[in-house]
KOLPAMAR-596240 format. One record per residue (C-alpha): residue number from 1; x, y, z. Coordinates in pm, 1 decimal. Layout:
BEGIN
PT:num:px:py:pz
PT:NUM:X:Y:Z
...
***
This chain:
BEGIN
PT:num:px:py:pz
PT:1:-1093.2:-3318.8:-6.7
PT:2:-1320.7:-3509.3:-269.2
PT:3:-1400.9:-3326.4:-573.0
PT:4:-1762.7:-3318.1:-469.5
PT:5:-1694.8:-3156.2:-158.0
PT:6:-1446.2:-2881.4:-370.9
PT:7:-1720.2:-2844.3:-601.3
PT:8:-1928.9:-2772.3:-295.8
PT:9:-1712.5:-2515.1:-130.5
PT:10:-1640.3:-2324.9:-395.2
PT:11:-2076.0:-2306.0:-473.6
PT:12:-2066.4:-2185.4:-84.7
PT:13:-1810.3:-1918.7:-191.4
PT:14:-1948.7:-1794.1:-526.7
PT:15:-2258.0:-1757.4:-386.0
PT:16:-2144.6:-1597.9:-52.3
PT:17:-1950.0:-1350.6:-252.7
PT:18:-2266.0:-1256.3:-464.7
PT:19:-2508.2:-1207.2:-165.8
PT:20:-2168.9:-1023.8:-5.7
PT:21:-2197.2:-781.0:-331.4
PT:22:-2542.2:-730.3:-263.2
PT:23:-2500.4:-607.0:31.5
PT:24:-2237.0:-396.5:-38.8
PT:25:-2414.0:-229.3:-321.9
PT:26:-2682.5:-141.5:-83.4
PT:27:-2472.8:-39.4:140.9
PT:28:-2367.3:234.9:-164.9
PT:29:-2765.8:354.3:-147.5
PT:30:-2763.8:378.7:197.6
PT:31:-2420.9:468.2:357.4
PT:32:-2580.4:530.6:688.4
PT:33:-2585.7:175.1:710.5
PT:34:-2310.4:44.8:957.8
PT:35:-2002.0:-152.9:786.9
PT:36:-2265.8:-228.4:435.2
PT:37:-2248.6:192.0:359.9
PT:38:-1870.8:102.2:379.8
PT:39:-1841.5:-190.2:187.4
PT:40:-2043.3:-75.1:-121.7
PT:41:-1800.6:193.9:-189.1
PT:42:-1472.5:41.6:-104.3
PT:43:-1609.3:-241.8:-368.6
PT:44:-1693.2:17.6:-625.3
PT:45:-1389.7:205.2:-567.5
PT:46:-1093.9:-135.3:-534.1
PT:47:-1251.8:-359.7:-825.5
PT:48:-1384.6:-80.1:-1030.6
PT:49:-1620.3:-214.0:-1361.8
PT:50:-1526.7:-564.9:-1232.4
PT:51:-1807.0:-515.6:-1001.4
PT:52:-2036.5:-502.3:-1328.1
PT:53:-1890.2:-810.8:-1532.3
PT:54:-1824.4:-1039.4:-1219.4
PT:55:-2191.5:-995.4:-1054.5
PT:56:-2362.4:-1005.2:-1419.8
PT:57:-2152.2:-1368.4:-1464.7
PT:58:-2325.9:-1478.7:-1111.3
PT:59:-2654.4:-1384.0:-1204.3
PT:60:-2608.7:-1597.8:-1520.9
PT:61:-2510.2:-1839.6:-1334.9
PT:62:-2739.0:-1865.8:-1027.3
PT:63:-3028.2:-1821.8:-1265.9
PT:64:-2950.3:-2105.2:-1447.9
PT:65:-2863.6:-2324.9:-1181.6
PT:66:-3213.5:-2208.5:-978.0
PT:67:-3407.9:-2295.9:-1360.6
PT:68:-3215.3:-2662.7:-1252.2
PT:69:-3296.5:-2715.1:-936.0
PT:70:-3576.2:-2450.8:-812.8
PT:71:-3464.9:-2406.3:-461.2
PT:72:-3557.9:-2081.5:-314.4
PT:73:-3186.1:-2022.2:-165.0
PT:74:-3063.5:-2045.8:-552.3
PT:75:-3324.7:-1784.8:-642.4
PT:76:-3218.6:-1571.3:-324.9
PT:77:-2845.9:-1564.1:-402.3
PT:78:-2916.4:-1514.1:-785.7
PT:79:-3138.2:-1222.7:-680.0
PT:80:-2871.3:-1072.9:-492.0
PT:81:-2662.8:-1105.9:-743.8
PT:82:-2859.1:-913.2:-1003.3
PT:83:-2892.6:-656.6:-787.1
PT:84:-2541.4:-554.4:-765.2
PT:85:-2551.0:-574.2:-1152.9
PT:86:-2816.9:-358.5:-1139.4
PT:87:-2681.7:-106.3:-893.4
PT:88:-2329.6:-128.3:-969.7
PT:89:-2417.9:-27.2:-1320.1
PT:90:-2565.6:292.0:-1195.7
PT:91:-2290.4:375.0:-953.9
PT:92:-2061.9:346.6:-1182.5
PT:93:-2296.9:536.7:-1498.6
PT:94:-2350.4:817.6:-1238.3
PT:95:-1958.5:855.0:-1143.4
PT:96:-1882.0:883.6:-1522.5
PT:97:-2180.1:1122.3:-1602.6
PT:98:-2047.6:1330.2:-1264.1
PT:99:-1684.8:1351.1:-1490.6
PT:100:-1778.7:1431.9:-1759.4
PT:101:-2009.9:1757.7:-1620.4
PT:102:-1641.4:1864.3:-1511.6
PT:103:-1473.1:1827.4:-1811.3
PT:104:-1351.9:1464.9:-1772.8
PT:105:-1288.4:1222.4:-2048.8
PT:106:-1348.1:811.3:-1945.1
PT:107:-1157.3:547.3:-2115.8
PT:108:-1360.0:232.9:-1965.6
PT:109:-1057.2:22.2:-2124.8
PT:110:-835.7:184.1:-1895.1
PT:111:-1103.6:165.6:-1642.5
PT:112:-1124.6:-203.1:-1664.7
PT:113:-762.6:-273.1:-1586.7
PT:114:-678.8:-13.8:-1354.5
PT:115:-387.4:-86.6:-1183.9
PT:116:-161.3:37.1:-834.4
PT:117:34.3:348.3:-801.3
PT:118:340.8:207.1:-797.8
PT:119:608.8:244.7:-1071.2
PT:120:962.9:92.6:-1018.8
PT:121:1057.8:248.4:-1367.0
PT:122:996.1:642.1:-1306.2
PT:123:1308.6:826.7:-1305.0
PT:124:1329.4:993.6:-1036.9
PT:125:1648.8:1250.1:-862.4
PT:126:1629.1:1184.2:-455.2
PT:127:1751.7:1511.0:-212.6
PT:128:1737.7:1615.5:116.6
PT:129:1616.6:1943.1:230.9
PT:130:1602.1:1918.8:567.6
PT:131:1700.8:1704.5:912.9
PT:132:1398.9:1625.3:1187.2
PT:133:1573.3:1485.6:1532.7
PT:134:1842.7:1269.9:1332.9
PT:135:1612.7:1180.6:1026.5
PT:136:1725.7:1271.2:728.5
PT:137:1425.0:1417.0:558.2
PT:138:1387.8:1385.9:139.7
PT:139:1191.7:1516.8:-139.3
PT:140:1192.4:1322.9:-479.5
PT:141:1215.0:1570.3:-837.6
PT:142:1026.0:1387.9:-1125.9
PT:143:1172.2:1608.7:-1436.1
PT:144:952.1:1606.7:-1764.2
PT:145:1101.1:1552.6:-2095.3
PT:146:1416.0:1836.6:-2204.9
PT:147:1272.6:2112.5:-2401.3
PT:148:1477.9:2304.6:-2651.9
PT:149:1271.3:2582.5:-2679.8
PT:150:1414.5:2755.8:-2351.9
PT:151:1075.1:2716.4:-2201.5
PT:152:1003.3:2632.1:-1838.6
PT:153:777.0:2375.8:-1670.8
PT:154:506.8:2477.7:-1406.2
PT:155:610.9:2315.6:-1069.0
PT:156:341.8:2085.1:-972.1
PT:157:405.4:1969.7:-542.3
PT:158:251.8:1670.9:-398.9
PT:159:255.2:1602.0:-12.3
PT:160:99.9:1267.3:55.7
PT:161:-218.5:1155.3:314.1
PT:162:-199.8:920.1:602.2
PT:163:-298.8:1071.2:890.3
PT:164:-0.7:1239.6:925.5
PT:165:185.7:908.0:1043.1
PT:166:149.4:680.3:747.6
PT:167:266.0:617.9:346.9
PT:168:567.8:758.1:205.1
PT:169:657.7:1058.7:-83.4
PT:170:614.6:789.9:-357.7
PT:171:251.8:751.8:-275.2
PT:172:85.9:816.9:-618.8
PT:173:399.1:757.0:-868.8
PT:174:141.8:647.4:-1168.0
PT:175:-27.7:1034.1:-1160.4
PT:176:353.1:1148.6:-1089.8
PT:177:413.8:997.3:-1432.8
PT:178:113.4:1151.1:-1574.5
PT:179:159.9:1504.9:-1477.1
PT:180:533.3:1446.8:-1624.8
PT:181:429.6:1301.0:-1940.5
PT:182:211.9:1646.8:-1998.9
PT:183:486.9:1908.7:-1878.3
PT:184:494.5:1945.6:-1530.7
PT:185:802.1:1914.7:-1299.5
PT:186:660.8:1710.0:-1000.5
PT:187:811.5:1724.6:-664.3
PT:188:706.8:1515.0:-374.6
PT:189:768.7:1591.4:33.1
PT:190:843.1:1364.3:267.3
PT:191:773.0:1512.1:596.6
PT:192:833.0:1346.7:989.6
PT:193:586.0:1088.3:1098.7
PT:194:325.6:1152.1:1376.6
PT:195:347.5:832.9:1650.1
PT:196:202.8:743.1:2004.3
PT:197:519.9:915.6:2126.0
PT:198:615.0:1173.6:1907.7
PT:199:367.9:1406.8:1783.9
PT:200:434.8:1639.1:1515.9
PT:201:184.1:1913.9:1505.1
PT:202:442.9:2203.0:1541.9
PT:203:685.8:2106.0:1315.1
PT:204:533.5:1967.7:992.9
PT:205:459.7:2302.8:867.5
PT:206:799.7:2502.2:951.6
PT:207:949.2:2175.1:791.6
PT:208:733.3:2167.0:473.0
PT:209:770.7:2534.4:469.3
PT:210:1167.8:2417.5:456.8
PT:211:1086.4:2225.6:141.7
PT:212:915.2:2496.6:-40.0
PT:213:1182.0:2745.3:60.3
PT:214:1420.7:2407.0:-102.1
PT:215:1165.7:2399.4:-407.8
PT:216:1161.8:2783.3:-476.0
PT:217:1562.0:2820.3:-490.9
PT:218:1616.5:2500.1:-676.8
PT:219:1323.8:2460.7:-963.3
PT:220:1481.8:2636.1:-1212.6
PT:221:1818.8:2399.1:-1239.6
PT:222:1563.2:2109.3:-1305.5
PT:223:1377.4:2294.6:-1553.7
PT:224:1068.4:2445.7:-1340.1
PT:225:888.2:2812.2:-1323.9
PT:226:941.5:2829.8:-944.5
PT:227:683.3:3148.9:-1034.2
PT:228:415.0:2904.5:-1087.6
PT:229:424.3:2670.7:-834.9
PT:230:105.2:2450.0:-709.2
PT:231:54.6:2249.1:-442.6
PT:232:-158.3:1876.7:-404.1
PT:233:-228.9:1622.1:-181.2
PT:234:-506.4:1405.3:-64.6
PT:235:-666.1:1319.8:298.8
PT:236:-420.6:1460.3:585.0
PT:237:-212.6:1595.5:268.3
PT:238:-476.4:1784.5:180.0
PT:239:-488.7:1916.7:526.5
PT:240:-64.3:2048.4:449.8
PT:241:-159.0:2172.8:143.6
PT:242:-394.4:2370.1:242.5
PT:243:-249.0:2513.3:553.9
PT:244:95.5:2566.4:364.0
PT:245:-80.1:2741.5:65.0
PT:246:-234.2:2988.8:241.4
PT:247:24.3:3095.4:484.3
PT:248:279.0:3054.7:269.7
PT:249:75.7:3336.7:68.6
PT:250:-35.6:3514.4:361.4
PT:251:296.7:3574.5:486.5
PT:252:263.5:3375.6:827.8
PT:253:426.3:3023.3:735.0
PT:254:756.6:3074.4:909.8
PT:255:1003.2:2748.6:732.9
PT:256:1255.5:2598.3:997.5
PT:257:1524.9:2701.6:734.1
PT:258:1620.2:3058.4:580.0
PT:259:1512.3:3151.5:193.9
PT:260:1236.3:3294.3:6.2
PT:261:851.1:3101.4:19.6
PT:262:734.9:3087.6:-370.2
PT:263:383.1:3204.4:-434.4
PT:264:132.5:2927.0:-475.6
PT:265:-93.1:3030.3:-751.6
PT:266:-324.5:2713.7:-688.6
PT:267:-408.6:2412.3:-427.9
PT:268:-558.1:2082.3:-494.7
PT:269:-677.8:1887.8:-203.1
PT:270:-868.3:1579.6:-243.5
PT:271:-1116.3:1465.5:39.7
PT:272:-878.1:1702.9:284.8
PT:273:-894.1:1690.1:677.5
PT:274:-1008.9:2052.8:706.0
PT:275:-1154.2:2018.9:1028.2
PT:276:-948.4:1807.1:1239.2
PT:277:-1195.4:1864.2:1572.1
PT:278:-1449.5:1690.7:1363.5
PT:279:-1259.1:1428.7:1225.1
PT:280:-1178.6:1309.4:1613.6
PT:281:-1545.7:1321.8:1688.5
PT:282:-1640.3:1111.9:1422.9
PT:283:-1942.7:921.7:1537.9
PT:284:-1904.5:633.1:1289.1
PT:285:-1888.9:320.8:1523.4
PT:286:-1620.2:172.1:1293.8
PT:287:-1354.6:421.0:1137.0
PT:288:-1395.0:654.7:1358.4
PT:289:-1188.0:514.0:1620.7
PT:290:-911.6:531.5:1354.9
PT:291:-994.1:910.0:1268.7
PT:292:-927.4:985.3:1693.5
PT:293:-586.3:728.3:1657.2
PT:294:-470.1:970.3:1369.4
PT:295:-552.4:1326.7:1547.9
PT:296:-413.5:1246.8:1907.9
PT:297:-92.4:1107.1:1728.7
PT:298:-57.2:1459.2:1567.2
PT:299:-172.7:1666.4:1823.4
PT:300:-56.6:1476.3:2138.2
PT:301:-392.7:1480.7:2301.6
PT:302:-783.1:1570.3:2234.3
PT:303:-963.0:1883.5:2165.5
PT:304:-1053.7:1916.2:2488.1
PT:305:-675.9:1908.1:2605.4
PT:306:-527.3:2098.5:2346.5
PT:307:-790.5:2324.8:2144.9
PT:308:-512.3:2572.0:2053.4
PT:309:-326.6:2288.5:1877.5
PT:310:-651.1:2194.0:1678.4
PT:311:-725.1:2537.3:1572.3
PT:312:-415.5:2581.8:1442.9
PT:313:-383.0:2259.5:1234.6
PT:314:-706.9:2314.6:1116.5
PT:315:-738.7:2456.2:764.4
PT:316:-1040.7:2750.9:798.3
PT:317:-806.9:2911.8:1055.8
PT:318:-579.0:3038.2:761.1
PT:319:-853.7:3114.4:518.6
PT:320:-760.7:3506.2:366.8
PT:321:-810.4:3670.1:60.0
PT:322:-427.2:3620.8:15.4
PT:323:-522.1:3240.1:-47.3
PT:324:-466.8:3072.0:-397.1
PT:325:-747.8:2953.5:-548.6
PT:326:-849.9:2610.8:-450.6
PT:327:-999.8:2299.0:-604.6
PT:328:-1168.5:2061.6:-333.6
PT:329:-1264.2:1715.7:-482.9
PT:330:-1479.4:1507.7:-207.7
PT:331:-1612.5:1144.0:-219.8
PT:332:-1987.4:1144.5:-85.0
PT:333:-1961.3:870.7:95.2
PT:334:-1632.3:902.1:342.0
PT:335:-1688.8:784.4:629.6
PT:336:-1315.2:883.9:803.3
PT:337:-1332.9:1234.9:710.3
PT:338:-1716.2:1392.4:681.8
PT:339:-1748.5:1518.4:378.2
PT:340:-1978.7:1832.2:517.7
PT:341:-1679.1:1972.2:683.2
PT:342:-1546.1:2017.0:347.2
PT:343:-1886.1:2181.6:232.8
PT:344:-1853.6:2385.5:499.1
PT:345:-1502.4:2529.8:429.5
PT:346:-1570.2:2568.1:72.9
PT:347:-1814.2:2801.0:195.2
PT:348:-1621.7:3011.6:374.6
PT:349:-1368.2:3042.8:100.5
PT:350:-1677.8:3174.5:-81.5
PT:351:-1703.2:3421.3:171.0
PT:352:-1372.0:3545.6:179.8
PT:353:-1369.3:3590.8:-178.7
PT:354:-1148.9:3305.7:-249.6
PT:355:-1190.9:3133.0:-606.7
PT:356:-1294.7:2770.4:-478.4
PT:357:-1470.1:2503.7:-688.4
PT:358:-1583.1:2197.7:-474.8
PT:359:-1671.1:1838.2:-688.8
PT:360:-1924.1:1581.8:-505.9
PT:361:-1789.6:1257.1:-646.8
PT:362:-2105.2:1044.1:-541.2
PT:363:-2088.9:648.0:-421.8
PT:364:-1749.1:698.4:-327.2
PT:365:-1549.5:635.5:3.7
PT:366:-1246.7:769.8:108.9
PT:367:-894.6:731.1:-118.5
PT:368:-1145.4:632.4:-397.1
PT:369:-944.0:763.2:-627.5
PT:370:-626.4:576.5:-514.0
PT:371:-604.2:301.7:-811.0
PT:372:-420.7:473.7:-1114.4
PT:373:-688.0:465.9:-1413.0
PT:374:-984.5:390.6:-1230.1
PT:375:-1307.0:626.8:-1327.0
PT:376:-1232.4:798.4:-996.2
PT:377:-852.6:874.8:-1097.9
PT:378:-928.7:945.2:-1458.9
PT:379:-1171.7:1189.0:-1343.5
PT:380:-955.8:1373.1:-1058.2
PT:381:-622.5:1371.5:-1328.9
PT:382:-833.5:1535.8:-1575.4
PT:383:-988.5:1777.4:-1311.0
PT:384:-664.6:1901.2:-1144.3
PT:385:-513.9:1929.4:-1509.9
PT:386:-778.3:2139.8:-1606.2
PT:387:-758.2:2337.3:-1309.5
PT:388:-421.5:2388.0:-1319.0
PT:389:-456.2:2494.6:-1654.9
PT:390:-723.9:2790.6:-1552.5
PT:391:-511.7:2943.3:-1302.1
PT:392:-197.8:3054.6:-1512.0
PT:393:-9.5:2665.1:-1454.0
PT:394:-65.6:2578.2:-1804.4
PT:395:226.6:2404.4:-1952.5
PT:396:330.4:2637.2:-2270.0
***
């Protein structure tokens, strides 16, 4: 290839990738679009302020090339371009301003080079707690720093998303290492994998249950309060959270191993899967095909075959006053699990006297929160930390 012609291709690209952000930021006004209301979000939410500093150096740029040559295309694409400046400022301005009502503190440094979840140099103490047909099943222990004082460290539980058939315990090491850094002794469960062939409806939660019974006996020779124990997790996760939490405190989780269930004194679920009927019938013409994949893995089949199943696995079903209170943190914009079922459970925790507090992130899709120092994960951190902190988990 000539230079000319790589000179050319890479013009087609820049400016393909400009009117591509312009579409994607109004897709982030208008998420009813199809794929664009996807797009602007997952942009927003993967490249973060880059969004800002990469579409403000196109509209530089197309500008002064349209001043050069005055061709209405040039104008077009440097239009485009502006306007994801333009908008991507104010997503971004609104998702800070939406932090800092609850308490959150932005570092746009941090921001700007936010980075991926994992983090090869954690220390971290690998066990097994259980044994699912043949699998060996583990839970990771992330210990914070030796005290002298005698004291003990809240016990902080994470059970990761997927759609109950994807990702691994080690998920979201980065906010593992945060959480340690300020006190907290982190544990993470692994749990058996939903397939085509092997659901796992009726035995994640006995098996989980396993783990906390594992958790409650055990915290203590790692250095944890297995009196204050709390329980996160995001997307399906949030969907085991929720349901262990509250029968766990109810008295009706029944673990697939002997031992004493802790009290949970507080769940965090972000963007959880409360209503897994809904999820299935999700009538988005593109993720929702993967929202009916991840259900009939669980449950084996569809509402309409198994509606016992789905009731069971789905989180307003366990709601009592015995339930912990409960921080909900929901993206606007997801488009794989409808953020007005969550509305609509909050609601009903209201009503059964449950201590709830719901956050509306806006402009943001699902996992938005997944890159470790983004706005989104600066914000949820500080959120759950302060949460934690209101509902007797405070690190002393």
């Amino acid at each position: 290839m000539t230079s000319s012609r790589l000179v050319r291709f890479f013009r087609f690209l820049a400016n393909a990738l400009l009117v591509l952000f312009g579409l994607g930021t109004l897709g982030s006004f208008f998420p009813h679009i199809p794929v664009l209301g996807i797009l602007g979000p997952m942009l927003a939410g993967a490249l973060g302020l880059w969004t800002v500093l990469l579409t403000l150096a196109g509209s530089v740029w197309g500008f002064w090339r349209w001043r050069s040559n005055r061709k209405w295309s040039t104008l077009v694409v440097a239009a485009f371009a502006f306007f994801a400046t333009s908008g991507m400022i104010f997503v971004h301005a609104r998702q800070i301003s939406v932090a800092k009502t609850h308490g959150a503190q932005i570092n746009l440094s941090e921001a700007l080079f936010a980075r991926k979840q994992a983090d090869d140099n954690l220390k971290v103490e690998t066990v097994f707690y259980a044994k699912h047909v043949g699998q060996n099943l583990p839970l990771d222990v992330y210990r914070p720093k030796a005290r002298t004082d005698g004291k003990t460290a809240p016990v902080f539980i994470y059970i990761h998303g997927g759609g109950w058939g994807a990702e691994t315990l080690k998920q979201r090491q980065a906010d593992f290492r945060w959480f340690v850094e300020r006190g907290y002794l982190v544990m993470s469960f692994e749990y058996p994998l939903s397939s085509d062939k092997q659901p796992t409806w009726n035995v994640t939660h006995p098996l989980l249950g396993c783990a906390l019974v594992w958790a409650n006996a055990n915290a203590a020779r790692y250095g944890g309060d297995a009196s204050r124990v709390a329980l996160w997790g995001e997307s399906a996760g949030g969907n085991l959270v929720l349901n262990l939490s509250y029968k766990a405190n109810a008295g009706t989780l029944t673990p697939s191993c002997s031992g004493a269930l802790p009290q949970v004194r507080a769940t965090l679920a972000l963007y959880p899967v409360v209503d897994p009927t809904q999820m299935h019938y999700n009538p988005d013409p593109l993720i929702g095909r993967f929202g009916r994949m991840m259900t009939v893995r669980y449950t084996g089949g569809t509402p309409k075959q198994y509606p016992d199943r789905y009731r069971e696995i789905a989180s307003a079903t366990h709601i009592s006053a015995k339930a912990p209170p409960t921080l909900l943190i929901i993206p606007e914009d997801d488009h794989l699990v409808v953020a007005e079922a969550a509305y609509a459970f909050e609601a009903k925790l209201r009503a059964a006297g449950v201590t709830s507090e719901l956050i509306r992130m806006p402009y943001a899709e699902h996992s938005f929160d997944i890159k470790s120092g983004s706005i989104a994960n600066q914000m949820v951190r500080q959120t759950m930390l302060r949460f934690l902190e209101q509902h007797d988990m405070k690190v002393n």
